[in-house]
KENU-283159 format. One record per residue (C-alpha): residue number from 0; z, x, y. Coordinates in pm, whole numbers. Each point is the difference from the previous one (the first is absolute). Last residue first. Example, Ala and Ser with C-alpha at 12.3 -4.5 7.8 and 13.67 -1.06 7.14 Angstrom:
REM residues 2
@n 1	c3 714	c1 1367	c2 -106
@n 0	c3 66	c1 -137	c2 -344
***
This chain:
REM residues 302
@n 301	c3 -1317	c1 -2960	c2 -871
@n 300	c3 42	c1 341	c2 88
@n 299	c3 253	c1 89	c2 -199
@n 298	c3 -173	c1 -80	c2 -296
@n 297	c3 -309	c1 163	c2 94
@n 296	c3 214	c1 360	c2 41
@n 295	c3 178	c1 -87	c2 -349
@n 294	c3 -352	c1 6	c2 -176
@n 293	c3 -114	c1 286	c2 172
@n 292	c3 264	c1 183	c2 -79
@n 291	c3 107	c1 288	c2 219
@n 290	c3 -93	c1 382	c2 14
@n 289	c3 211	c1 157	c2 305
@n 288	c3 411	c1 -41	c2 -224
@n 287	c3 -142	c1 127	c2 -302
@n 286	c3 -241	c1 290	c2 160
@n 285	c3 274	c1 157	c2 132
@n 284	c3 227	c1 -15	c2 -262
@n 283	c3 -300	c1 195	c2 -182
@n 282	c3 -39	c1 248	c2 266
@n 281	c3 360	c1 74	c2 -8
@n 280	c3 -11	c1 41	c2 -372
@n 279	c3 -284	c1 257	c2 18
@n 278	c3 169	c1 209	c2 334
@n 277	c3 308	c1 33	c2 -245
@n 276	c3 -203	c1 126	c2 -302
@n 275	c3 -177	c1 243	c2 222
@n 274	c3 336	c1 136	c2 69
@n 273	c3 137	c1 5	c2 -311
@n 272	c3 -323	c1 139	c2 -153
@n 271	c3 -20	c1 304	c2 260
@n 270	c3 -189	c1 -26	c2 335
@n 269	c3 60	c1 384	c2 181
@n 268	c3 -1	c1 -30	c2 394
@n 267	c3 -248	c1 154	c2 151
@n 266	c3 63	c1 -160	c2 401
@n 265	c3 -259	c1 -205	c2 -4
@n 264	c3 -128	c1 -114	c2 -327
@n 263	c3 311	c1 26	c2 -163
@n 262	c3 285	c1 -103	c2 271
@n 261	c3 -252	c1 -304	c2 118
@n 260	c3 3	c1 -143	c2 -317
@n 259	c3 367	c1 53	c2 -26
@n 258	c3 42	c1 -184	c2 315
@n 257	c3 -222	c1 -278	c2 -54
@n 256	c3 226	c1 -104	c2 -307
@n 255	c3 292	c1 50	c2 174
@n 254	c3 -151	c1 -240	c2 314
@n 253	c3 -189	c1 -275	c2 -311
@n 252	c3 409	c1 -71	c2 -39
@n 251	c3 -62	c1 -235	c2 350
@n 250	c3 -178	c1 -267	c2 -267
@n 249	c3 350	c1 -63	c2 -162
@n 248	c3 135	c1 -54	c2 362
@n 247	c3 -273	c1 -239	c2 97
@n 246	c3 23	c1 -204	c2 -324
@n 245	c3 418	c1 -85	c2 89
@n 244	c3 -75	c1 -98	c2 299
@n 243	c3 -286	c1 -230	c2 -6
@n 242	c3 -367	c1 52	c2 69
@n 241	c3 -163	c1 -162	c2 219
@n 240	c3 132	c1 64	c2 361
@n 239	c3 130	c1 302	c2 -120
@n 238	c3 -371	c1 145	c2 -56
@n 237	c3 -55	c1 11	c2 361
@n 236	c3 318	c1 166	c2 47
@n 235	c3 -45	c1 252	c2 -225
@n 234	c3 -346	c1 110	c2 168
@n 233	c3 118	c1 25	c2 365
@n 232	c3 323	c1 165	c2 -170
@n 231	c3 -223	c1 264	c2 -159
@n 230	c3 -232	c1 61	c2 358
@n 229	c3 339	c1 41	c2 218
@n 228	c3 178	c1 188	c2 -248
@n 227	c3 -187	c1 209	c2 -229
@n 226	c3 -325	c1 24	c2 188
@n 225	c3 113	c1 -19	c2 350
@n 224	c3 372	c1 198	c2 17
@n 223	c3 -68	c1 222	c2 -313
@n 222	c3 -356	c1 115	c2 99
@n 221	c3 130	c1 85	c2 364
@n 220	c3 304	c1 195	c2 -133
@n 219	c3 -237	c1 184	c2 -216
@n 218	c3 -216	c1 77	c2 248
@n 217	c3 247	c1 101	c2 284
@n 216	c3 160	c1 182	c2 -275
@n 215	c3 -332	c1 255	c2 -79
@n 214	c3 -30	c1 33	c2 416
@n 213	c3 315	c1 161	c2 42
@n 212	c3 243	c1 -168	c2 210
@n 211	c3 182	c1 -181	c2 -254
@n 210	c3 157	c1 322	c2 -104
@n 209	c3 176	c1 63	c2 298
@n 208	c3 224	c1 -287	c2 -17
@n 207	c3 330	c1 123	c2 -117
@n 206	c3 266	c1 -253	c2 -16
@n 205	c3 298	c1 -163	c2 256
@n 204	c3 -197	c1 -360	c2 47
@n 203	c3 -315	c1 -97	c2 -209
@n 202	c3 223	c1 -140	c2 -272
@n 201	c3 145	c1 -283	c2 279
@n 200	c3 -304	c1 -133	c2 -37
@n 199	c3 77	c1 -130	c2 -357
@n 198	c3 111	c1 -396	c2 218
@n 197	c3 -260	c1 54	c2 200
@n 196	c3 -296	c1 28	c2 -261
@n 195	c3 110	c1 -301	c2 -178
@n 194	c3 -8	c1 -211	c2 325
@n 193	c3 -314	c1 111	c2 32
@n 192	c3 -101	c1 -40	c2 -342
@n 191	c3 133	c1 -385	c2 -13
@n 190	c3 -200	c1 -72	c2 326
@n 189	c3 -301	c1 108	c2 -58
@n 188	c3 -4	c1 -110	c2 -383
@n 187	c3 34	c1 -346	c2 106
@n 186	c3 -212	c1 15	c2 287
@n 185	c3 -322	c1 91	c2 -223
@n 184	c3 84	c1 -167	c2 -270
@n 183	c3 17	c1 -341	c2 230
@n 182	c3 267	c1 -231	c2 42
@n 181	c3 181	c1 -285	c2 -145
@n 180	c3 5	c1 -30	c2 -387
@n 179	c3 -38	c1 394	c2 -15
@n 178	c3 349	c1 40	c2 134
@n 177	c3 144	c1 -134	c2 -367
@n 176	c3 -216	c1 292	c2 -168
@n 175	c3 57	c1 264	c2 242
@n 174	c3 403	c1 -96	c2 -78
@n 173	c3 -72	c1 7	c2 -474
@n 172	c3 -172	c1 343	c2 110
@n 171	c3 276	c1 152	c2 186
@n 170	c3 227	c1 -99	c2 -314
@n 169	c3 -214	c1 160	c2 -209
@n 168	c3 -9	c1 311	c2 160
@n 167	c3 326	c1 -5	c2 76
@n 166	c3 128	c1 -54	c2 -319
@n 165	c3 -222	c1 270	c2 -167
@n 164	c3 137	c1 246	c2 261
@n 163	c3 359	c1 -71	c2 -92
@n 162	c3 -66	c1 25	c2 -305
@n 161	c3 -64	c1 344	c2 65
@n 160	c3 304	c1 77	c2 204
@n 159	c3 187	c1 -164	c2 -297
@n 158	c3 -156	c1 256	c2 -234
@n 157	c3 47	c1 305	c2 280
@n 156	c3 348	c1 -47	c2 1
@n 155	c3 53	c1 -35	c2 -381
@n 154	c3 -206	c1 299	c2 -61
@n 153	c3 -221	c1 121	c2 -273
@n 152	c3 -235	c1 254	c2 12
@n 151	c3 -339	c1 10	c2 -174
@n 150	c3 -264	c1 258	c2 36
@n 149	c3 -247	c1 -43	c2 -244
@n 148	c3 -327	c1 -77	c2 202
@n 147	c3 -131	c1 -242	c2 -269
@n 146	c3 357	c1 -204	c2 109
@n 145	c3 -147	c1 -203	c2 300
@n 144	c3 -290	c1 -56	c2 -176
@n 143	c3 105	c1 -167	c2 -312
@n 142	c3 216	c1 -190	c2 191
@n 141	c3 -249	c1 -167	c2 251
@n 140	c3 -197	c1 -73	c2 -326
@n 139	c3 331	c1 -156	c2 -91
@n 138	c3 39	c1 -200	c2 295
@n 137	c3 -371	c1 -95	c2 -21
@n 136	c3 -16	c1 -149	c2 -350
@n 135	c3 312	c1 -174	c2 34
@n 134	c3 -95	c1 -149	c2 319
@n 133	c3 -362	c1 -100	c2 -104
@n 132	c3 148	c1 -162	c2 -267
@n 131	c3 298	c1 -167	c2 190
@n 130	c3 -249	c1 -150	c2 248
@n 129	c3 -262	c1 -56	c2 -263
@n 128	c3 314	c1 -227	c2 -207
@n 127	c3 69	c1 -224	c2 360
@n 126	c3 258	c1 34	c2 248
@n 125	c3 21	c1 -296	c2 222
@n 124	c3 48	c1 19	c2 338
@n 123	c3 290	c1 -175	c2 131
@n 122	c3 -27	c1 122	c2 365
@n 121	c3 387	c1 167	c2 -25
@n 120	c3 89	c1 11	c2 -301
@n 119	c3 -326	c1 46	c2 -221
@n 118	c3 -151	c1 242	c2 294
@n 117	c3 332	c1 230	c2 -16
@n 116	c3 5	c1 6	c2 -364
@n 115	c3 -378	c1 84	c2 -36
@n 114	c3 58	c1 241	c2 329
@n 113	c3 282	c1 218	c2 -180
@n 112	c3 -154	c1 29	c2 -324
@n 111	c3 -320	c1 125	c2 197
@n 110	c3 239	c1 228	c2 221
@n 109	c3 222	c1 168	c2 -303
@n 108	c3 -352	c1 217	c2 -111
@n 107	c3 -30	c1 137	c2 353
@n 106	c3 293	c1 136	c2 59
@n 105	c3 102	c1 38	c2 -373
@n 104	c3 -273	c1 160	c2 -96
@n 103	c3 -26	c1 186	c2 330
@n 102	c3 321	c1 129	c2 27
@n 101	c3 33	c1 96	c2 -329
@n 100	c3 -300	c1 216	c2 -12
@n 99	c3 -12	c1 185	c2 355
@n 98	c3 394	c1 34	c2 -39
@n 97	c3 302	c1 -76	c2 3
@n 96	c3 144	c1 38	c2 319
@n 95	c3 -293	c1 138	c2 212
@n 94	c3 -233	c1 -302	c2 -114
@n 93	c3 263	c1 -266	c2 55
@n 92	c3 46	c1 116	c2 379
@n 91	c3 -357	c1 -14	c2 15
@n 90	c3 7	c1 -348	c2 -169
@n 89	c3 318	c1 -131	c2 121
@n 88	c3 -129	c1 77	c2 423
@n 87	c3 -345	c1 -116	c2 -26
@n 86	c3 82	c1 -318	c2 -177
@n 85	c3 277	c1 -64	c2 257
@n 84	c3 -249	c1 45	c2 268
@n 83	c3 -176	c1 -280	c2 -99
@n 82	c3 283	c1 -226	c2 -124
@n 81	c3 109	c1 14	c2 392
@n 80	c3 -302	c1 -112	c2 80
@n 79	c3 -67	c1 -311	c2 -218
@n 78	c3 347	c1 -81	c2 85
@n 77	c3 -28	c1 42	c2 388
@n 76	c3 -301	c1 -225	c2 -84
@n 75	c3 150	c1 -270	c2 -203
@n 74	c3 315	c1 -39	c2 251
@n 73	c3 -200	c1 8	c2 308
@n 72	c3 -187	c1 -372	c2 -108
@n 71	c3 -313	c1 117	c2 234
@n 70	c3 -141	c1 -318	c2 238
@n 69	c3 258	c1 56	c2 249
@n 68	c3 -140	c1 345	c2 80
@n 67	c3 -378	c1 -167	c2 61
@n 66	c3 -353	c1 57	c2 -152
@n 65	c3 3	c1 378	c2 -160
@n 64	c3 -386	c1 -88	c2 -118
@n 63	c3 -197	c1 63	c2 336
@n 62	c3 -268	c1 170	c2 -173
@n 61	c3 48	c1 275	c2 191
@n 60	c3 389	c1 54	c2 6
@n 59	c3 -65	c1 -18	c2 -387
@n 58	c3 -198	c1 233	c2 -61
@n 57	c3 224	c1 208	c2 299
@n 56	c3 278	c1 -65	c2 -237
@n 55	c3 -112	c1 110	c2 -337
@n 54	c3 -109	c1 341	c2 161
@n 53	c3 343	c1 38	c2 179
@n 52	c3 155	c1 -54	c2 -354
@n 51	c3 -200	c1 169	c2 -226
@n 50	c3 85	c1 291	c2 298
@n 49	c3 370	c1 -50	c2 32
@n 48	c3 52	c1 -81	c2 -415
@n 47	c3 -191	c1 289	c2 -101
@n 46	c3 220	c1 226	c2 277
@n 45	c3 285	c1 -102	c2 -134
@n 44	c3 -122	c1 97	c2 -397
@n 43	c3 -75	c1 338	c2 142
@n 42	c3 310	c1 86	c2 154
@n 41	c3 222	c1 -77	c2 -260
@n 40	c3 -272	c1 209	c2 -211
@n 39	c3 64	c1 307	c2 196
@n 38	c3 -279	c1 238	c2 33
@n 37	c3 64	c1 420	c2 -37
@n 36	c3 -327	c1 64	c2 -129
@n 35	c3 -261	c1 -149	c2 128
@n 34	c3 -119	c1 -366	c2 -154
@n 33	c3 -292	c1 4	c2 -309
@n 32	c3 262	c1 -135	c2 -266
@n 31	c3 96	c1 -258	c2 242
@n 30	c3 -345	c1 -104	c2 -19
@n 29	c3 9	c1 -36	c2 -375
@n 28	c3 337	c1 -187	c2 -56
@n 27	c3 -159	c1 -262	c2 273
@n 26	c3 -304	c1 -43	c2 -228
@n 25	c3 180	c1 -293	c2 -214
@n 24	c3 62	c1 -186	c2 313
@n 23	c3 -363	c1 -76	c2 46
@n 22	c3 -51	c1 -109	c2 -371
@n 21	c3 297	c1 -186	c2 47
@n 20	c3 -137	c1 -199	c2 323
@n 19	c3 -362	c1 -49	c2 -216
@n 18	c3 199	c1 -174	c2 -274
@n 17	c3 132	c1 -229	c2 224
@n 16	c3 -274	c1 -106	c2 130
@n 15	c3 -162	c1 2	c2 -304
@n 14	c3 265	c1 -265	c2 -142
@n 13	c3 -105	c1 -210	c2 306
@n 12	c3 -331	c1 -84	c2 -113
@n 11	c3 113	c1 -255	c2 -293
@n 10	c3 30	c1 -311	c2 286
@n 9	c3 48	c1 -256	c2 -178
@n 8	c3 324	c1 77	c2 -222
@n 7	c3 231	c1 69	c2 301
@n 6	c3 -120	c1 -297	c2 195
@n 5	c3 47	c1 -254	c2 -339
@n 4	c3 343	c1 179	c2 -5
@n 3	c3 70	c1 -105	c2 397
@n 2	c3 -153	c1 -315	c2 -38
@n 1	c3 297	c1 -103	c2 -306
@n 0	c3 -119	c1 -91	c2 -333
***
């Protein structure tokens, strides 16, 4: 067995880092919900990047983690970054073609296939029976949610938009991966949220900005750039540097599941039995992939 599996299985406190970046992103759904009237979400996802971003890199600045420009490999970066945005952009753009429900099912349920093949191919991870449980279990809890709501709309645009955004998510995480072997979290995610951040600022030219200067959007823009970007991707990458690809994008579907929680108990949602179905089965695929054997854990480690 290779060092990097024995690294992978060894260090079991990664999964929670991971888990604690979805919860995060799981509440951005809720503070949009509490923005002015009048906000544009181009706007707002920009603005995440530029202040995760900003916050990410001054961490960094001060722990003197950046090191030198001829220590970066550019190409992995501007990849990492320009899969960033491209998430942002398919997914909204996915969501007003076809829908809240079919553009996050297959959004967000396409990215976990996605990243298993992507890991396999490209770092030759291998994918096990509790990977493809936990998947199976979680994509269709992911389902199950999407489609309590009832409104469904179909459209061949918006499906390719949305797989799109499942692509990109995994592939960014298959790059933060790769750059993990050579620098810190920290600089890592500086750097490829930046970079993200100016390639979507053109979105902040030509549109109304009033809105943001009411005090309610200052808030919410503030809880979306530190907690559910700078904060989450602190989190996910710690838990990338144990846990492989294709387990960190099955783990990402506790976000949906957060969301819906959220959506009742904040915002008054109504939980029917589809829905409460779907948050049960992505609990469960949770749990799969975060309890491990103890028996195959002493294994490895000898």
């Amino acid at each position: 067995m290779s060092n990097q599996q024995t690294k992978l299985n060894t260090k079991p406190g990664g999964h929670w880092f991971i888990i604690a970046a979805a919860l995060l992103w799981g509440t951005t759904g809720t503070a949009q919900a509490f923005a002015p009237v009048g906000f544009d979400p181009n706007v707002i996802g920009a603005l995440r990047l530029l202040i995760g971003g900003a916050a990410l890199l001054l961490i960094a600045i001060k722990r003197k983690e950046l090191g030198k420009f001829s220590d970066w490999k550019l190409l992995p970066v501007i990849l990492a970054a320009a899969f960033t945005a491209s998430y942002q952009i398919c997914f909204f753009a996915a969501v007003a073609k076809t829908g809240v429900a079919i553009g996050t099912i297959v959004g967000i349920g396409s990215a976990p296939i996605a990243g298993g093949i992507l890991g396999f191919f490209f770092r030759r991870e291998r994918l096990g029976i509790r990977w493809l449980t936990a998947t199976i279990l979680a994509v269709t809890g992911c389902s199950l949610l999407s489609f309590s709501g009832g409104d469904i709309a179909v459209d061949p645009l918006g499906i390719l938009l949305a797989l799109g955004a499942g692509l990109s998510y995994a592939a960014y995480t298959l790059m933060i991966k790769g750059l993990l072997e050579k620098h810190s979290p920290n600089a890592i995610m500086a750097v490829v949220v930046m970079l993200g951040a100016l390639i979507l600022s053109p979105a902040l030219l030509s549109v109304d900005m009033d809105w943001l200067l009411q005090p309610r959007a200052i808030g919410v823009i503030l809880h979306l750039g530190i907690a559910t970007m700078a904060l989450s991707y602190w989190f996910f990458a710690r838990g990338l540097q144990s846990v492989q690809v294709a387990n960190a994008v099955t783990l990402s579907l506790a976000e949906p599941m957060t969301a819906a929680m959220l959506g009742i108990l904040v915002l008054g949602e109504q939980l029917n039995t589809q829905a409460f179905s779907g948050i049960c089965l992505i609990f469960a695929g949770l749990v799969v992939l975060v309890i491990k054997r103890r028996n195959k854990n002493y294994k490895v480690s000898e």
